[in-house]
C-alpha positions in Angstrom: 0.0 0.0 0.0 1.5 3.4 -0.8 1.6 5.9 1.8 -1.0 8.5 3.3 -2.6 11.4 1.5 -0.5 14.3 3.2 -1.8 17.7 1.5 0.9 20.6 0.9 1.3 22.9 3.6 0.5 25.4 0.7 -3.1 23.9 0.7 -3.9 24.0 3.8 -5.6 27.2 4.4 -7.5 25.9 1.3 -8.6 23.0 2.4 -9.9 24.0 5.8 -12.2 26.5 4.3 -13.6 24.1 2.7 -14.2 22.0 5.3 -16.0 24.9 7.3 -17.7 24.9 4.2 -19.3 21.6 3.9 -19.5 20.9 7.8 -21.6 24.6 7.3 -24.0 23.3 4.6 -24.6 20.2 6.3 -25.5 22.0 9.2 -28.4 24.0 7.3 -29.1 21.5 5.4 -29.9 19.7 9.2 -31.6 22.8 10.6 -34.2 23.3 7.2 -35.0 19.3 7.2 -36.0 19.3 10.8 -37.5 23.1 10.7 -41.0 22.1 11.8 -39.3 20.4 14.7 -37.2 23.4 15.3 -40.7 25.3 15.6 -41.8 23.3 17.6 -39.3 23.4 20.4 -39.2 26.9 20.4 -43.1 26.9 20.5 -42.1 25.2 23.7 -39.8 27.8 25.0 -42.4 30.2 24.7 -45.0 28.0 26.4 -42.6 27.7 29.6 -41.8 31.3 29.3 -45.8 32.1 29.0 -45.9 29.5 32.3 -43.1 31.6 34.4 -44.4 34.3 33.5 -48.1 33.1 35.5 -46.1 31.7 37.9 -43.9 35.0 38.8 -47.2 37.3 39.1 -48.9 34.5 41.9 -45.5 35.0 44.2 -45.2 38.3 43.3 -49.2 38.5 44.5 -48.4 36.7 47.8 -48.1 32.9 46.9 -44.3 31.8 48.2 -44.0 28.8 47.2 -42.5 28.8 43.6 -43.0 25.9 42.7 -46.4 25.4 43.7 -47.2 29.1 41.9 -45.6 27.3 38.7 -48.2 24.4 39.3 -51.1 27.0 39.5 -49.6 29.0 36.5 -50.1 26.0 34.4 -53.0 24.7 35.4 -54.2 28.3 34.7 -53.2 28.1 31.2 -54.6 25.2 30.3 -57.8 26.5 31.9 -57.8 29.0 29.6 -56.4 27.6 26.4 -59.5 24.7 26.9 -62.0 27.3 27.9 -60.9 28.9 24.4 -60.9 26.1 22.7 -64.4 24.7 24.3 -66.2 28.6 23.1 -64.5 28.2 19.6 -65.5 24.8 18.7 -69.1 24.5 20.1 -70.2 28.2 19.8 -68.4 29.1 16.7 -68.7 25.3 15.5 -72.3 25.6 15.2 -72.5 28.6 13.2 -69.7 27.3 11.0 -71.8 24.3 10.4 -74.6 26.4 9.4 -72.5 28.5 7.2 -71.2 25.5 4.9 -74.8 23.9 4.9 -75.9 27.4 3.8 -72.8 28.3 1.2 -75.0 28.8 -1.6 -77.7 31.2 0.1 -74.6 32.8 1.5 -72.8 33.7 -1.5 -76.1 34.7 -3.2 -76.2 37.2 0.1 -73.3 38.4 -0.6 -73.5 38.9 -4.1 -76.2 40.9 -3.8 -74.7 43.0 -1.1 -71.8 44.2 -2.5 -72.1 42.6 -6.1 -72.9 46.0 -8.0 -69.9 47.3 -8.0 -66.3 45.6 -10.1 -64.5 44.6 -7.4 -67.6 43.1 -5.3 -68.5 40.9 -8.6 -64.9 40.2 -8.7 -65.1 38.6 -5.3 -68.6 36.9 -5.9 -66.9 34.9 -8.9 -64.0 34.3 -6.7 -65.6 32.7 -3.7 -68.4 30.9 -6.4 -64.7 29.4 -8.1 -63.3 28.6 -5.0 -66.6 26.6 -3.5 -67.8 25.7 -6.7 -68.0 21.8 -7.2 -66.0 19.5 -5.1 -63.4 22.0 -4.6 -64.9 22.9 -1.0 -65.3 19.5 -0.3 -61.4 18.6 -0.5 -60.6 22.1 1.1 -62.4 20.6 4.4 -60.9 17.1 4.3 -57.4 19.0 3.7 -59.2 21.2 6.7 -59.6 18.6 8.9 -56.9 16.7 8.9 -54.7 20.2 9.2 -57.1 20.3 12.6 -55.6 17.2 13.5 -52.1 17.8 13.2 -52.2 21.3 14.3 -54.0 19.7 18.0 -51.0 17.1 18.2 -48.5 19.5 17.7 -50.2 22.1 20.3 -50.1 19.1 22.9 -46.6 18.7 22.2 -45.9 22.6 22.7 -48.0 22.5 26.1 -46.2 19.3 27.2 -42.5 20.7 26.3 -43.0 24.2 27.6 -43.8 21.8 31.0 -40.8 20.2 30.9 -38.5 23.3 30.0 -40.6 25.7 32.7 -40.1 23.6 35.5 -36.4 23.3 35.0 -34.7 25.9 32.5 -31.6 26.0 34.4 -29.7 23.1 32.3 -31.1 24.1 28.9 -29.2 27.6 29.4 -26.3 26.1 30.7 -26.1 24.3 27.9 -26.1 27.5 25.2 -23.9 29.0 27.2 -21.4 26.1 27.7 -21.1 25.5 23.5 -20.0 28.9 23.7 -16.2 29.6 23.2 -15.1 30.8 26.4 -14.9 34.9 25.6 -18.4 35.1 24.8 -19.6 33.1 27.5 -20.6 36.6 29.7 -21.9 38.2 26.4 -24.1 35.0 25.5 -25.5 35.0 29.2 -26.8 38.8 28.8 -28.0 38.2 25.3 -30.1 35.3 26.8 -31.0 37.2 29.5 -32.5 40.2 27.2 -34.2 37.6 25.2 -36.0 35.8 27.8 -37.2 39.8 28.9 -38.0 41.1 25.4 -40.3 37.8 25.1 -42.3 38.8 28.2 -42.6 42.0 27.1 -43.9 41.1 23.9 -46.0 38.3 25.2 -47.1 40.5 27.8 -48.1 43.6 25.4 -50.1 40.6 23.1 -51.8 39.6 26.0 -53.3 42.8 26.2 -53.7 43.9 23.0 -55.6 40.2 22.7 -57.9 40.7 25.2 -58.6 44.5 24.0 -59.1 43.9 20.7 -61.5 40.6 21.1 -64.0 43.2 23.7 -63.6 45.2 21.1 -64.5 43.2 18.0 -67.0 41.2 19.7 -68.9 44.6 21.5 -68.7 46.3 18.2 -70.3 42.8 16.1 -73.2 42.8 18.8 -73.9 46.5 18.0 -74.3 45.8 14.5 -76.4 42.8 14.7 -73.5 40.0 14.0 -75.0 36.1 14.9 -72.5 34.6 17.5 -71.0 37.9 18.0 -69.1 36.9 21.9 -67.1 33.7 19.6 -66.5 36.3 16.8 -65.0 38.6 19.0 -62.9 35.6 20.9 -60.8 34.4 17.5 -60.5 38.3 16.6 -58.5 38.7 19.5 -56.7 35.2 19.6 -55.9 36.5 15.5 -54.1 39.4 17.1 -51.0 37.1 18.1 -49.9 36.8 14.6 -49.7 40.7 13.9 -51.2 42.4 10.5 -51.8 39.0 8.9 -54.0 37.3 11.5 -56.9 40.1 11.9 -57.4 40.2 8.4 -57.7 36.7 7.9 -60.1 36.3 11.3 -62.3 39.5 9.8 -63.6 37.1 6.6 -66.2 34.8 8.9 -67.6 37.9 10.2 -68.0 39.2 7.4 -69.6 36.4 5.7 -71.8 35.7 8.6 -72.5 39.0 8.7 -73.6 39.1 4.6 -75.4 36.0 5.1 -77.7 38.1 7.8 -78.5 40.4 4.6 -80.2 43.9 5.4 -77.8 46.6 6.9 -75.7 43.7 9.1 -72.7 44.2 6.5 -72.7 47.7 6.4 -72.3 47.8 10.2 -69.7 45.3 10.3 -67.0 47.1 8.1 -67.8 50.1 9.6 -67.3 48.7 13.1 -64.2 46.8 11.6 -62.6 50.2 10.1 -63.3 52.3 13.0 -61.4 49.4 15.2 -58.5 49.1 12.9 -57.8 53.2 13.3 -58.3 52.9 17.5 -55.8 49.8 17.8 -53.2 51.5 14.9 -53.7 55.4 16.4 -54.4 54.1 20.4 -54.2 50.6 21.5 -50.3 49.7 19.4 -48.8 52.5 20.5 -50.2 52.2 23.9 -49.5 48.7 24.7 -46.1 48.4 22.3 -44.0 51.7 23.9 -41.9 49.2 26.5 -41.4 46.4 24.1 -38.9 46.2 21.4 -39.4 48.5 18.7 -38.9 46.1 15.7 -40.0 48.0 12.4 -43.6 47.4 11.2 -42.3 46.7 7.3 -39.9 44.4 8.6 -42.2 42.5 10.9 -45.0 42.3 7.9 -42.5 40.8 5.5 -40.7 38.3 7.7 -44.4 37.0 8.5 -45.1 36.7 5.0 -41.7 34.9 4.7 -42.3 32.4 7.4 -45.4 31.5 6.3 -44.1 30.8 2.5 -41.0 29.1 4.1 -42.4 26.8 7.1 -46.1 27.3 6.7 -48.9 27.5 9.2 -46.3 27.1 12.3 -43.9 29.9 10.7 -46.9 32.3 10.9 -48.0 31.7 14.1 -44.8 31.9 15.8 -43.0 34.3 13.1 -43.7 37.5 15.5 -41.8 35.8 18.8 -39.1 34.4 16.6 -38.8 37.9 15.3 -38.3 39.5 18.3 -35.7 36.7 19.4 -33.5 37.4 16.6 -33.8 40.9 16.6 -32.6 40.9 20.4 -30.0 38.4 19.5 -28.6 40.0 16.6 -28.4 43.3 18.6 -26.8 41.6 21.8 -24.5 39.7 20.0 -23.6 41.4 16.8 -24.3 45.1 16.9 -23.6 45.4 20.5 -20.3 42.9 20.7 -18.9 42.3 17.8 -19.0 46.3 16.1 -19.3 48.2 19.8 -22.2 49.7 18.6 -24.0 51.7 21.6 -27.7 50.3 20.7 -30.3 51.0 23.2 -32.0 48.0 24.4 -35.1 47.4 26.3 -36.2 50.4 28.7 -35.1 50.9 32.1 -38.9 51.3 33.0 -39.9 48.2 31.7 -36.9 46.1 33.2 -37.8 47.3 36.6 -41.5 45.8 36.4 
């Protein structure tokens, strides 16, 4: 046998480029097969931080015992999330039901509600194209067996968020320790104003949630909406998944609210319109002025992006990974690597 492969010194640097190279490329190639895992586990992180989070405001209202406040926290949640879930498939259910059986009067409703105009006959045909013939039918199978996947995946969230909430310490510990030595400190503070910036902004949807979905639902009774308190409940849950998500939960109101006939649909864009200008001109800039301050283009776009890329779960948890990145890019780039003075979160907000 003839002796080893020994490169030239000259080659060297050449050679272990390249291997950075491919060890790179298989690395992404890693992270983009297993990205719906990846969104998962973080969908986890956010559950325990979302748990914590419950559990930090029962000690800091009097309950000592963290770990039993961290019990009540989650049992909290899932009181909640099942109450949600309970109102949105029996109330809501029901009305959906009636609005498949009823399609046909309903787009008839519609058509002659906002069908005189070019654009309102240019939705009639769409929405007579998109139910016409079996095509509804295989958007529901498709539909329902989404549903199913969706529920499995949620369980695994709530179950993982358990897990990581009730002991983060080693899942830190173990960023921080695959971190070269000099940016051990730095990593730690990044994490740090992650974890922070994520309870601000879950903290700010919270609100924003539950101001929006009085808002929607009040403003659907006023106008004469059918099922008007579930309406209202999936306009605010729509407000986690900013821009994209109202628009999306406005088209059953609407189309419930058509299907009512008379002045119903007048009301309801109204009511939606005047909503829209009190949440962008009093409610955002209200609720958002402690969180970070992450450009609207940029979040709309890398929404859009997520969705295209990693579907469903990309859309629903683009706006938290946003925020993530932003902080980390920040902490670790802008911050460490150029010395770049970048303001972070406000003092006022780290003190509450």
């Amino acid at each position: 046998m003839g002796a080893p492969f020994k490169p030239r010194a000259e080659d060297a640097p050449y050679l272990r480029r390249l291997a950075y190279t491919i060890a790179i490329a298989a690395v992404l190639i890693v992270f983009w097969r297993a990205a719906d895992l990846l969104l998962l586990v973080f969908g986890a992180i956010l559950a325990a931080v979302v748990f914590q989070s419950v559990g930090e405001l029962l000690v800091r209202a009097g309950l000592r015992n963290k770990d039993a406040a961290l019990g009540i926290g989650i049992i909290l949640c899932l009181a909640i999330v099942g109450l949600m879930g309970y109102l949105l498939t029996v109330q809501f259910g029901v009305q959906v039901a009636g609005l498949i059986d009823n399609l046909p009067e309903t787009v008839t409703a519609i058509q002659n509600a906002v069908g005189g105009n070019p654009v309102g006959a240019a939705i009639v045909k769409a929405v007579r194209a998109a139910v016409g013939g079996s095509a509804i039918a295989d958007r529901l199978g498709l539909l329902i067996t989404g549903t199913g996947e969706v529920m499995l995946n949620f369980l695994i969230v709530l179950v993982g968020g358990m897990f990581i909430a009730a002991n983060p310490g080693p899942y830190r510990r173990a960023i921080i320790l695959l971190t070269p030595h000099g940016g051990r400190t730095t990593m730690a503070r990044a994490l740090d104003e992650m974890a922070l910036a994520l309870r601000l902004w879950l903290k700010a949807k919270l609100i924003s949630m539950t101001v929006m979905g009085i808002l929607i639902g009040g403003s659907l009774y006023l106008a004469g909406v059918e099922q008007w308190a579930a309406l209202g409940l999936l306009g605010g849950i729509s407000e986690f998944v900013p821009y994209v998500g109202p628009v999306v939960a406005m088209l059953p109101a609407i189309a419930i609210a058509a299907a009512q006939g008379g002045a119903v649909l007048t009301y309801t864009l109204i009511a939606f319109v005047a909503i829209r200008v009190i949440e962008a001109w009093m409610i955002t800039p209200l609720v958002n002025r402690q969180v970070v301050n992450i450009p609207p283009a940029l979040t709309l776009f890398v929404i859009l992006g997520a969705g295209a890329v990693f579907g469903i779960y990309g859309v629903f948890f683009a706006g938290a990974l946003l925020v993530v990145t932003y902080v980390g890019v920040r902490e670790l780039y802008l911050r460490d690597t150029l010395g770049e003075d970048i303001d972070g979160v406000p003092a006022e907000a780290k003190e509450d």
